[in-house]
C-alpha positions as CSV (number, residue, x, y, z in Angstrom):
1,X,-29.2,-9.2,-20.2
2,X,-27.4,-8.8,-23.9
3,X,-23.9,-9.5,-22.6
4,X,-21.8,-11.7,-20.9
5,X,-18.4,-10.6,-19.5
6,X,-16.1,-13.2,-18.2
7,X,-13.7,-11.7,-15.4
8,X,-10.2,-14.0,-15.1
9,X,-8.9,-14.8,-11.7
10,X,-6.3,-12.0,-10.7
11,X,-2.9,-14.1,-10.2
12,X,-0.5,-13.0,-8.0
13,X,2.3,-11.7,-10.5
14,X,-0.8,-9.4,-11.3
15,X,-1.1,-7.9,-7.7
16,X,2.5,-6.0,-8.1
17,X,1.1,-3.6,-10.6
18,X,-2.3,-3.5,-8.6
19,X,-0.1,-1.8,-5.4
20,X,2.1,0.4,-7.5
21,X,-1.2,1.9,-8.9
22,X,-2.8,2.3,-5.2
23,X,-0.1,3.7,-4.4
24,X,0.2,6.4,-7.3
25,X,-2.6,7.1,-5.8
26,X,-1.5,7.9,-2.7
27,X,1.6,9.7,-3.8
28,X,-0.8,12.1,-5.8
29,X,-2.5,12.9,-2.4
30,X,0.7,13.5,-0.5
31,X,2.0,16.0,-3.4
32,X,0.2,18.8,-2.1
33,X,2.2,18.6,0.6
34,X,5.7,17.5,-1.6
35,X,6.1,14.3,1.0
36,X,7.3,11.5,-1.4
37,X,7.1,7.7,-1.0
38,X,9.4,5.0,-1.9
39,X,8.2,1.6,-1.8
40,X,10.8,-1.2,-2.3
41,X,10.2,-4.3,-3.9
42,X,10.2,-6.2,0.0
43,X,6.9,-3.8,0.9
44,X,5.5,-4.2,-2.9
45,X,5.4,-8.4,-2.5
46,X,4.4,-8.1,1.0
47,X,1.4,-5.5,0.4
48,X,0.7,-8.0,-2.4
49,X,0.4,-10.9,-0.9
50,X,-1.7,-9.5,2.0
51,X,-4.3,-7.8,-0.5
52,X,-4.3,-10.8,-2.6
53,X,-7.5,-13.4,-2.6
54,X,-8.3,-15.9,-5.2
55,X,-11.9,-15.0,-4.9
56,X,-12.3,-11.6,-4.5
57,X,-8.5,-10.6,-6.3
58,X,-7.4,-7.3,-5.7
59,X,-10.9,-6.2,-3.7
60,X,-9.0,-6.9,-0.4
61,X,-5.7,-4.7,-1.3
62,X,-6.8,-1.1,-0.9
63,X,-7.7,-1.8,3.1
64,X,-4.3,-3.8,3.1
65,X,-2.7,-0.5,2.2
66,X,-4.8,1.8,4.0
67,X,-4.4,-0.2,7.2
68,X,-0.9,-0.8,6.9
69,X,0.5,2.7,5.2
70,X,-2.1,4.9,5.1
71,X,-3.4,4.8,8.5
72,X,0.3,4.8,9.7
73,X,1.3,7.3,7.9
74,X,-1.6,9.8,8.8
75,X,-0.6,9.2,12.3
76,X,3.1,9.8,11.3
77,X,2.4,13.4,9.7
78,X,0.1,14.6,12.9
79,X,2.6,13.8,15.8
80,X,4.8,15.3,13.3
81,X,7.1,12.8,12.4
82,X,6.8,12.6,9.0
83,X,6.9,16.7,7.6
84,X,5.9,18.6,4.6
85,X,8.5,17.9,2.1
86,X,10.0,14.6,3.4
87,X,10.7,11.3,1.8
88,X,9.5,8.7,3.3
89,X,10.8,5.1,3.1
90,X,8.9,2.0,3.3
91,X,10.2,-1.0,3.4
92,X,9.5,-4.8,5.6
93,X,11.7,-5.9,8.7
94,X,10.2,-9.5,10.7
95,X,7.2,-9.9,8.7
96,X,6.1,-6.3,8.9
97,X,5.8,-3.1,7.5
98,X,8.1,-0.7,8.5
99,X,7.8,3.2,7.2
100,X,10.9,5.6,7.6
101,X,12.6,2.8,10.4
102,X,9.4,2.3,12.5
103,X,7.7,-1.2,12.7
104,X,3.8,-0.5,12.3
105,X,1.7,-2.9,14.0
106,X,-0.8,-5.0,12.3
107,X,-4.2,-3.9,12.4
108,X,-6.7,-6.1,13.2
């Protein structure tokens, strides 16, 4: 051992930028098929606060998105809802997140 690295908690002002990367992420995987997201500021906070931890920081996030747009939107493009070249819109309604107007249940 040579070096010690200190790591600073993750606060949750931080986890905003965290989700917008995730999600330029996803965006680049959708691009093949030209479906475009647009994540508003409700769905940003809310993914946010649900990936946040004060332990773990931003560890928890990427299943927070996976499970609630991800997964949601997989099942989206295969029943054909959601087609090559749409936009699609996410956004929260009642304390959950809802992509292009449909609630998506909470995984468990």
């Amino acid at each position: 051992l040579d070096d010690i690295i200190l790591f600073h908690r993750l606060k949750r002002a931080q986890m905003a930028a965290i989700v917008d990367i995730q999600m330029a992420r996803l965006r680049k995987l959708l691009a093949e098929r030209k479906i475009t997201i647009e994540l508003d500021d409700q769905a940003r906070t809310w993914l946010a606060n649900r990936g946040y931890d004060p332990t773990y920081g931003a560890r928890p996030l990427k299943r927070v998105i996976q499970k609630s747009v991800q997964d949601p939107l997989a099942e989206m493009i295969l029943s054909g809802k959601v087609q090559d070249g749409d936009a699609v819109a996410i956004t929260t309604r009642d304390g959950a997140i809802v992509i292009n107007g449909e609630a998506v249940k909470a995984a468990a």
